[in-house]
C-alpha positions as CSV (number, residue, x, y, z in Angstrom):
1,X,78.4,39.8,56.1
2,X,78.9,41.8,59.9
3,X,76.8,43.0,61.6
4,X,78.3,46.8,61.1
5,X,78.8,46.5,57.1
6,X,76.0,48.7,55.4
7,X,73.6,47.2,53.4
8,X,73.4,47.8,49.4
9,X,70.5,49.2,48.2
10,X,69.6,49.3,44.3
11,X,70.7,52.5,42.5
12,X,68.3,54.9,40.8
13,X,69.6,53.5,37.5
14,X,68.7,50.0,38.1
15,X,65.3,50.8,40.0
16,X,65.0,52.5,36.7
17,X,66.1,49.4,34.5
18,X,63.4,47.4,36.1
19,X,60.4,49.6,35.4
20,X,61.4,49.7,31.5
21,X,61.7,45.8,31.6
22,X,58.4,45.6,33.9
23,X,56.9,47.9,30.9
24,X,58.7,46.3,27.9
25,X,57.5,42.8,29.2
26,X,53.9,43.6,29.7
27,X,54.0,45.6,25.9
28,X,55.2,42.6,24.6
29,X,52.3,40.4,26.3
30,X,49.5,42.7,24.8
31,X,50.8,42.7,21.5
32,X,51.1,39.1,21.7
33,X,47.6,38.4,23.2
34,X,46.1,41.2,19.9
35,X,47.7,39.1,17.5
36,X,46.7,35.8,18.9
37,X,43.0,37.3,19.2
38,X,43.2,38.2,15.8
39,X,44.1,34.8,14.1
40,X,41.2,32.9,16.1
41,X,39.1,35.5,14.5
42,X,40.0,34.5,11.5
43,X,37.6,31.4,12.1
44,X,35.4,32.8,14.8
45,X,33.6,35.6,15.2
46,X,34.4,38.1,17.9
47,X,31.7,38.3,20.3
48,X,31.9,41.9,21.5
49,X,34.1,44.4,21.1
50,X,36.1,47.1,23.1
51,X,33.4,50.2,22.1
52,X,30.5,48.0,22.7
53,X,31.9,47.0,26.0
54,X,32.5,50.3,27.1
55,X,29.1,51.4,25.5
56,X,27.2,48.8,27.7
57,X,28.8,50.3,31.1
58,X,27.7,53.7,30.0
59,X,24.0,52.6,29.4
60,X,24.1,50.6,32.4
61,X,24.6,53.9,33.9
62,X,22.7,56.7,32.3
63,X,20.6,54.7,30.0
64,X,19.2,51.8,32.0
65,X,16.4,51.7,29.6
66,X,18.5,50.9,26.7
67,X,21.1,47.6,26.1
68,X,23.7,46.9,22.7
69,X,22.0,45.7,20.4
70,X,23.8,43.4,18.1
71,X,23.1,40.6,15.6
72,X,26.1,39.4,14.1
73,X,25.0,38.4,10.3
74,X,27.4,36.8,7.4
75,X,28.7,38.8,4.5
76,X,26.7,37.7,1.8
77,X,23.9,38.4,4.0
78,X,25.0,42.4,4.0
79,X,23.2,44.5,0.8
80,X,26.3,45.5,-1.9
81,X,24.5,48.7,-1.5
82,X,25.5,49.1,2.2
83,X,28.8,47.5,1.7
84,X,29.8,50.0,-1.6
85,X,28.2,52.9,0.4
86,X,30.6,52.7,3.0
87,X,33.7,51.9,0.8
88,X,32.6,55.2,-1.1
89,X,32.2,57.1,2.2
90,X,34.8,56.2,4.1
91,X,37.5,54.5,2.5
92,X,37.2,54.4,-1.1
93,X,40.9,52.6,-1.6
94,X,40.7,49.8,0.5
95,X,40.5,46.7,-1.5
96,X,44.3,47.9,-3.0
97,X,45.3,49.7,0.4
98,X,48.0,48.1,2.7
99,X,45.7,49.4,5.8
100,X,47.3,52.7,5.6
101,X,46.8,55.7,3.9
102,X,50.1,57.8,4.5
103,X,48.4,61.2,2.5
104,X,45.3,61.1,5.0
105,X,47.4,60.4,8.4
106,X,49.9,63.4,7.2
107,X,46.7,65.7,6.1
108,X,45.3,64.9,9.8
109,X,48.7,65.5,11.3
110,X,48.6,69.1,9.8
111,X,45.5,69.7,10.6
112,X,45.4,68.2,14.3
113,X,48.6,70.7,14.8
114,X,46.8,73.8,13.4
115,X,44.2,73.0,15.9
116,X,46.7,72.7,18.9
117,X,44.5,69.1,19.7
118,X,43.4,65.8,18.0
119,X,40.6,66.6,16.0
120,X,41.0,64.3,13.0
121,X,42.4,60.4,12.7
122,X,42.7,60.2,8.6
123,X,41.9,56.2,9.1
124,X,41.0,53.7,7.0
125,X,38.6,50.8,7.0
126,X,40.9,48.3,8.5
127,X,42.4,51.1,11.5
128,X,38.4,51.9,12.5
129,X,38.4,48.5,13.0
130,X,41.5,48.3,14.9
131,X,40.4,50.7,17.4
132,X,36.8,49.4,18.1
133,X,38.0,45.5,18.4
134,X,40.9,47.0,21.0
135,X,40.9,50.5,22.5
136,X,39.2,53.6,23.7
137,X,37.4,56.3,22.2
138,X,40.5,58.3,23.8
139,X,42.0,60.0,21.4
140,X,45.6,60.5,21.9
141,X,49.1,59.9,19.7
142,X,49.9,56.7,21.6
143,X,46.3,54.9,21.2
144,X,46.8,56.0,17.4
145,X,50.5,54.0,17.5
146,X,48.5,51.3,19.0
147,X,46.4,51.6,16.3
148,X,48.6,51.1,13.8
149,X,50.2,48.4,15.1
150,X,47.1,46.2,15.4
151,X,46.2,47.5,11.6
152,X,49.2,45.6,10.3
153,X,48.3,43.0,12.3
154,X,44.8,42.4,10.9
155,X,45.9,43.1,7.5
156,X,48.8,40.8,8.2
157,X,46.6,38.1,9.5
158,X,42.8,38.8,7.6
159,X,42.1,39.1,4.1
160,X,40.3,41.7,2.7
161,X,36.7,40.4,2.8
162,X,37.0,39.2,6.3
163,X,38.4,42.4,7.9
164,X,35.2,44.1,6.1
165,X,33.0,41.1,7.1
166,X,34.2,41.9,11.1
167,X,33.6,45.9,10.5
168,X,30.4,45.4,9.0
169,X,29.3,43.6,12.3
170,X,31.0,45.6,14.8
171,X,30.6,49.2,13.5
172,X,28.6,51.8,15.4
173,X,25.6,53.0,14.5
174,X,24.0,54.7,17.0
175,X,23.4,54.6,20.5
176,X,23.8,51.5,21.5
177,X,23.5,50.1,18.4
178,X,26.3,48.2,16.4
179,X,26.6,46.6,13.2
180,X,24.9,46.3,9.7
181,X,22.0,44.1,11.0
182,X,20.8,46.0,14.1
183,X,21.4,49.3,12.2
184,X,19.0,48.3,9.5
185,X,16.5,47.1,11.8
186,X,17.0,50.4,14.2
187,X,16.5,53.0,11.5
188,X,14.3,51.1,8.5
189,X,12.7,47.8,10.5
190,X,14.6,45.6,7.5
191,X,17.5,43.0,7.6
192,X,20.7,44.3,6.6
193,X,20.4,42.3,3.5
194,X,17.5,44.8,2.4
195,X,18.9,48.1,2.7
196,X,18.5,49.8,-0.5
197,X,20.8,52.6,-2.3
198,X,19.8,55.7,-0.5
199,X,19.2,53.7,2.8
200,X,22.9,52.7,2.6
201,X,24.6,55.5,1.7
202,X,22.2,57.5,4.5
203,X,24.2,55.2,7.1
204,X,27.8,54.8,5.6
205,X,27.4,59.1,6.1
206,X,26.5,58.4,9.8
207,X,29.4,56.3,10.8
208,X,32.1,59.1,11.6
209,X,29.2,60.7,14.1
210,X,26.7,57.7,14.5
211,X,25.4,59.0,18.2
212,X,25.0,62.6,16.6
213,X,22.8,61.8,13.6
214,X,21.1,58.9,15.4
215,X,19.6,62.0,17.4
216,X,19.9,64.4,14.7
217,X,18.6,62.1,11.4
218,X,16.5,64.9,9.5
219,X,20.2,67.2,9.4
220,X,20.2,68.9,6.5
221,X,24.1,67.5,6.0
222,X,23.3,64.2,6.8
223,X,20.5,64.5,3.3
224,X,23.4,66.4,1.0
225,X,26.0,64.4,2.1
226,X,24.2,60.8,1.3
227,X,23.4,61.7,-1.7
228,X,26.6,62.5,-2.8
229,X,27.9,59.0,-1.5
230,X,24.5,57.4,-3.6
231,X,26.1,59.1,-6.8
232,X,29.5,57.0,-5.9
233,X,28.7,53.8,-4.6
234,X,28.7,52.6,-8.2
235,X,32.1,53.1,-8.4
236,X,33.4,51.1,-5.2
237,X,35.2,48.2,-5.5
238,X,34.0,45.6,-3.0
239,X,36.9,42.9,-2.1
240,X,34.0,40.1,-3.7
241,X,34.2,41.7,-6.8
C-alpha cells in the first residue's frame, strides 16, 4: 500500500453485522449459562435468587433495619395444606401443565392492550419461578420472552415436584421475606411444616401482592379471598400425589 492510497474503512452494513453477532453471541451465552444453572439445581439448591438479591440492595438502602430472611427447608417438610393452597390459588393445572397456559397469556395479552400497559402476566407456577430465579421485577414483553424461554427450560430439565420444591423456597412473602419456612415463622411463629388450612390458603392469596398484604394483612379481600382458596385446596392435585 502507498502512501497516497486511501484507507478502507468498514461500511455501515458491516459495523452493523458486528453488533448483531456481538448481541447474538452474548444471547447465546446467557441462555447457555440459565440452562447450565438449572441442571446443577437439579441436585443443589439455589442459594439466592434474582428478587432476593435485588431485595437485599433495596433494604440495604431504605430498610437498614431489615435483612432476607430465608431458610431453605425440604419438601416433605412443607404442610400439603400450604402446598394445595397455592396450587388452588395460583395455578390450579400444574401437575398436567407443560409450563404454559396459552388461554391465560392470551386473556393477559387482551387485557394488557385494553390498558395501553402491562398490567397482568397470566403465569403459571413454573414461569413465577422463572422470573424470580433469573430477572427483574421489570415488567416488559422481552423479560416475559425471557421468561418463557427459561420456563421450558426448567420444565425441560426439573420434574414436577422439584420445580415446586424450588418455588416453595424461593417465593416472596413479604418484605424481605422469602419462602415457605420464613413465611410461616414471619406471620404465625410456626415451621412451614405446621401451617394449617386457613393459614395456608391466607398466604397462597398473598403471593401475587406479598409486600401489600404483609402491610395490609386485616384487608377485607385478603379474608374473602382465602377462604375461597380454603374451600379448594381439597381439590388440588399435588405432583406427590
Amino acid at each position: 500500500m502507498t502512501a497516497d492510497m486511501p484507507v478502507r474503512r468498514p461500511g455501515p452494513f458491516r459495523w452493523i453485522a458486528y453488533v448483531i453477532a456481538v448481541f447474538a453471541v452474548a444471547w447465546f451465552a446467557t441462555q447457555a449459562f440459565y440452562f447450565a444453572q438449572i441442571a446443577v439445581w437439579n441436585y443443589a439448591n439455589p442459594g439466592s435468587t434474582a428478587f432476593m438479591r435485588s431485595d437485599a440492595w433495596r433494604l440495604s438502602d431504605d430498610r437498614p433495619d431489615l435483612s432476607i430472611q430465608h431458610t431453605w427447608v425440604p419438601y416433605d417438610q412443607i404442610s400439603h395444606n400450604l402446598k394445595r393452597a397455592i396450587i388452588a390459588s395460583e395455578d390450579a393445572n400444574f401437575v398436567n401443565n407443560n409450563g404454559y397456559e396459552t388461554d391465560a397469556i392470551l386473556q393477559a395479552w387482551e387485557k394488557n392492550k385494553a390498558r395501553g400497559k402491562i398490567v397482568r402476566g397470566g403465569s403459571t407456577i413454573t414461569q413465577q419461578l422463572a422470573r424470580n430465579l433469573f430477572l427483574s421485577r421489570e415488567k416488559s414483553y422481552i423479560r416475559k420472552g425471557q421468561e418463557l424461554i427459561i420456563t421450558w427450560m426448567l420444565e425441560t430439565l426439573m420434574d414436577k415436584e422439584r420445580i415446586f420444591e424450588i418455588y416453595l423456597n424461593s417465593v416472596e412473602w413479604g418484605n424481605g421475606v422469602y419462602g415457605a419456612e420464613a413465611a410461616a415463622h414471619y406471620y404465625y411463629r410456626t415451621s412451614a411444616a405446621k401451617l394449617n388450612g386457613w393459614q395456608s390458603a391466607r398466604l397462597a392469596v398473598m403471593l401475587p401482592r406479598p409486600k401489600y398484604f404483609d402491610e395490609h394483612r386485616g384487608s377485607a379481600y385478603l379474608r374473602q379471598r382465602a377462604g375461597v382458596i380454603a374451600h379448594r385446596m381439597g381439590t388440588a392435585e399435588l405432583p406427590d400425589d
